[in-house]
C-alpha positions as CSV (number, residue, x, y, z in Angstrom):
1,X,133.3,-55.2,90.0
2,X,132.2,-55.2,86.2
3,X,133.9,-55.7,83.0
4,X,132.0,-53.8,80.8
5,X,130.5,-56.6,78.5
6,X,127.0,-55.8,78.3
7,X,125.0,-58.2,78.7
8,X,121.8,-56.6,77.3
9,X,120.2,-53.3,76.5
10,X,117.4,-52.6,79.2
11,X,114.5,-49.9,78.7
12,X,113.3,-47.4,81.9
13,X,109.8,-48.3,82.2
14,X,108.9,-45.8,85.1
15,X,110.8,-42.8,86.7
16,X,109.6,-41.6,90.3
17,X,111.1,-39.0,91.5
18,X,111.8,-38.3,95.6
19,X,113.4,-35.4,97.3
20,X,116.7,-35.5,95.6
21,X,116.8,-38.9,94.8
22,X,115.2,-40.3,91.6
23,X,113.7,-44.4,91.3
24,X,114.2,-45.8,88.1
25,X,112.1,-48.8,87.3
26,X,114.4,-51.2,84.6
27,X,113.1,-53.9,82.1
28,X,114.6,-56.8,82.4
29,X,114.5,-60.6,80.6
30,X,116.6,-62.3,83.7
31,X,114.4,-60.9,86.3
32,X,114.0,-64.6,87.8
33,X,117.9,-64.5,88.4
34,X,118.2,-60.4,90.0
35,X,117.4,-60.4,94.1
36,X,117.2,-57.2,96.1
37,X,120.5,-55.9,97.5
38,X,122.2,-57.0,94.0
39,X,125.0,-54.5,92.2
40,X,124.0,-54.2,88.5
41,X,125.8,-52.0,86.3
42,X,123.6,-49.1,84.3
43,X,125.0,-47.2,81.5
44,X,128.5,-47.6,84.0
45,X,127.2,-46.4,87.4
46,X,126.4,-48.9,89.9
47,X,123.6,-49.9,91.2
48,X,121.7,-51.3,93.8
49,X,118.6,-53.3,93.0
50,X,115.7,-52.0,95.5
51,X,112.3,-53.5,94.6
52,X,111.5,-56.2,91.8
53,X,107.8,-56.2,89.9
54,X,107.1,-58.6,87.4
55,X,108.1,-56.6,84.5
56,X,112.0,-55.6,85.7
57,X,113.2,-53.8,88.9
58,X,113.8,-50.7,90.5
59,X,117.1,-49.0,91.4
60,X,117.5,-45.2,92.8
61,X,120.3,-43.1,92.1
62,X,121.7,-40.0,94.6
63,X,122.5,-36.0,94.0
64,X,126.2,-37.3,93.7
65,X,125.1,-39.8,91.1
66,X,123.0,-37.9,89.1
67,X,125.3,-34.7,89.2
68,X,128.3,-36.8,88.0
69,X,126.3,-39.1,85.7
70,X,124.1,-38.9,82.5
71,X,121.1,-40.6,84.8
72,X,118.8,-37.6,85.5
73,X,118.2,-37.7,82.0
74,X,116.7,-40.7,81.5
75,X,113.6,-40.7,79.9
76,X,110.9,-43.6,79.8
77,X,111.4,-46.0,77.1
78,X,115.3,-45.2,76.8
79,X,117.6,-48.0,76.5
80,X,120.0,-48.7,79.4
81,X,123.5,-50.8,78.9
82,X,123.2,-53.3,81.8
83,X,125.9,-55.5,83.2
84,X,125.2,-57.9,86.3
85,X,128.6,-58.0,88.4
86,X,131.5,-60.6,87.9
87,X,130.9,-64.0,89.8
88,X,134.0,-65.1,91.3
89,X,134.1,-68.0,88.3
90,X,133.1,-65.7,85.5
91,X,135.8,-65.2,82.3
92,X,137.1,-61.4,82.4
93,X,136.5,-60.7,78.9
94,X,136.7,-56.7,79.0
95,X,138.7,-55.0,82.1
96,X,138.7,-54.0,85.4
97,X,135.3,-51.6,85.7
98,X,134.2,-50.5,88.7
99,X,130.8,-48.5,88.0
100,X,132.1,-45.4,89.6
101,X,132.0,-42.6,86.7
102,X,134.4,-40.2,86.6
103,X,132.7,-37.9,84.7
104,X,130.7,-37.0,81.6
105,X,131.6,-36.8,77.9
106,X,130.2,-34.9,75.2
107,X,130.0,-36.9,71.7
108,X,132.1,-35.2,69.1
109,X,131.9,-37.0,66.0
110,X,130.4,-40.0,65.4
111,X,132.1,-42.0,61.7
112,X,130.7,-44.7,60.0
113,X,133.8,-46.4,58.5
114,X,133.0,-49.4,56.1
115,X,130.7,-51.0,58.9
116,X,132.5,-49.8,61.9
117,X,132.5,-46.6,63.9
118,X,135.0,-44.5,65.0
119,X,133.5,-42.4,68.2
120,X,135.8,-38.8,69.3
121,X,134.7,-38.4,73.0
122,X,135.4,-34.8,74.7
123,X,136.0,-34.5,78.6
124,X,137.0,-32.1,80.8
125,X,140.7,-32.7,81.3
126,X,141.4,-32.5,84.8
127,X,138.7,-35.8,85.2
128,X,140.6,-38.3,83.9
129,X,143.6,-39.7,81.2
130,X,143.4,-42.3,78.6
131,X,146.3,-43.7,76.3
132,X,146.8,-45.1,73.4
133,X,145.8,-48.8,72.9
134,X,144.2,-48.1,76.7
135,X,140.8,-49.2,78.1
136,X,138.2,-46.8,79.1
137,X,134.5,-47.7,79.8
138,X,131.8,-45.6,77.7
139,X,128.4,-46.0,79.2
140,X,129.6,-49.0,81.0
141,X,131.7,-50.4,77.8
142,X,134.6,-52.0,77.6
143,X,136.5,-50.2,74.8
144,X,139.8,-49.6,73.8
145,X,141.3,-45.8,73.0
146,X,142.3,-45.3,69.6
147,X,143.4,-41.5,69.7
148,X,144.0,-40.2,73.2
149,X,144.3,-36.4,73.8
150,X,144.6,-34.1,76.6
151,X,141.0,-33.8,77.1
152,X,139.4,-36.0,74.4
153,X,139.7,-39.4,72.5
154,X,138.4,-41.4,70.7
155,X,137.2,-45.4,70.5
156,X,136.4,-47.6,67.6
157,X,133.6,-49.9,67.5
158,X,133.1,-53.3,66.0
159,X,129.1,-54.1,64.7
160,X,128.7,-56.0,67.5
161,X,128.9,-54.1,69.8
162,X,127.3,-51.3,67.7
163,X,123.9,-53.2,67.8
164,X,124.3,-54.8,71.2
165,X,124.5,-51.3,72.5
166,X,122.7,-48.7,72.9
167,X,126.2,-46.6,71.3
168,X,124.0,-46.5,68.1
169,X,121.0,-44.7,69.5
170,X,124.1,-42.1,69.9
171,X,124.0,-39.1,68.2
172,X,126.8,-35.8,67.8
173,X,125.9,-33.7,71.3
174,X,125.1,-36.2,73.5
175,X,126.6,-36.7,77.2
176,X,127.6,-40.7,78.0
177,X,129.1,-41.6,80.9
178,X,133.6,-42.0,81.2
179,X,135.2,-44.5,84.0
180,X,138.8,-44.1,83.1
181,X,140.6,-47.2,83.8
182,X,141.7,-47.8,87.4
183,X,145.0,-48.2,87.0
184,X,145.6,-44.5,85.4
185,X,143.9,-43.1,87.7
186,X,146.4,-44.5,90.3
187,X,149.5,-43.6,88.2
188,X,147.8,-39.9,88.0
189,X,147.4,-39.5,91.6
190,X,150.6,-40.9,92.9
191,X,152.1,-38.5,90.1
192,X,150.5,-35.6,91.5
193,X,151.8,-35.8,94.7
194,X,155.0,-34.6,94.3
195,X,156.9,-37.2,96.4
């Protein structure tokens, strides 16, 4: 369980690649405080931390995961949103993520408006629904929906988060990674089942 406050931007150090599985090897400044076994959050997909080395750790991500997710292309020296899980006595500042990605969206438009930045995010629309004034998590971010449409919408970002991010390494045409939020995808199924 995540919230999608990020707690820094990593960089991918390494990539190894094995069968149909790729290794990713991930900086990190709290490598003292990551063990084996742990569920960290990158870019929104969860994790599992395999090895450690002195410089970060290494986590490997599936078919599934790559063919649902923005992973496979990962380059070295790309930055990574990373989120270590909720402890039990942690605040709950953002929402309910899980680090299961629904899909990926395509960046639309990207505004600059007086210091802030309003993002239009296209998906395919049978993945996923968002409202108004909802929560959805962008590449593991907690955000709120401005503008919600069929098969797009769009967030708005505060400077903060802008540079705390790697949203502003983001340019028109580029894939991030949707969760919609939990709780519409419940509504949407239970809709769809005609009872």
């Amino acid at each position: 369980m995540f919230t999608g406050i990020i707690e820094t931007i990593a960089v991918v150090l390494e990539i190894r690649s094995s069968q149909t599985n790729i290794h990713f090897h991930i900086s990190c400044p709290f490598i003292s405080e990551i063990s084996i076994d742990q569920s960290i959050s990158h870019n929104g997909i969860c994790l599992t931390v395999t090895e450690k080395s002195d410089e970060g750790y290494w986590v490997t991500a599936i078919a599934e995961t790559l063919h649902r997710t923005n992973l496979g292309q990962l380059k070295v020296g790309d930055p990574v949103n990373i989120e270590r899980c909720l402890p039990v006595t942690g605040r709950f500042d953002g929402h309910y993520v899980q680090g299961h990605v629904d899909c990926i969206g395509i960046i639309d438009e990207i505004h600059d408006v007086d210091g802030s930045y309003l993002i239009f995010i296209q998906h395919d629309k049978e993945t996923g629904i968002t409202v108004n004034k909802g929560s959805v998590a962008v590449n593991g971010i907690s955000l709120t929906v401005v503008d919600s449409f069929p098969d797009a919408f769009s967030v708005a970002i505060i400077p903060y988060t802008w540079e705390h991010t790697n949203l502003k390494h983001l340019e028109e045409g580029d894939q991030v990674n949707i969760e919609f939020d939990i709780f519409g995808k419940y509504v949407q199924k239970y809709q769809s089942m005609n009872l």
